[in-house]
N, C-alpha and C positions, 0 to 999 in steps of 0.2 A: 854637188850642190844638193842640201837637205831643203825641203821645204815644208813648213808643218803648219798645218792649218786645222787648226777649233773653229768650230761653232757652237755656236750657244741659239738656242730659241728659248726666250721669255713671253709668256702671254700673262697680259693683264686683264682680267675679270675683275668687275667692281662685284663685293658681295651683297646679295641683296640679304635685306634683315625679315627677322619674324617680325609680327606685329608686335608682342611684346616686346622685345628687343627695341622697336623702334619708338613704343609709346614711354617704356620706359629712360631712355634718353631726353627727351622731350621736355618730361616729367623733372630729372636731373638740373636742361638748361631752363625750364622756368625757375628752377629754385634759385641757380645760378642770381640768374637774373634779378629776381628779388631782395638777396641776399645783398648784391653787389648795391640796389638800389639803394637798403636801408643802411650797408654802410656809410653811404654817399652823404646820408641825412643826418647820420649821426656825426659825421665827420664836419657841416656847415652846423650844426650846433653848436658844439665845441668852440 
């Protein structure tokens, strides 16, 4: 009788951001955000 045995070890670390990194995201989901607004506006115009 064979018997085979793997393991595996996975570690999850969350990455932490630079501060650029991070303002610039921010930056991104405000535009997002804006964008999404004014098409909202345009779209109850119409």
């Amino acid at each position: 009788m064979t018997l085979n045995i793997l393991f595996f070890t996975i570690e999850i670390r969350k990455r932490e951001k630079s501060l650029a990194s991070a303002l610039h995201d921010e930056q991104v989901e405000k535009l997002y955000e804006e964008n999404k607004d004014r098409q909202i506006s345009v779209h109850h115009f119409l």
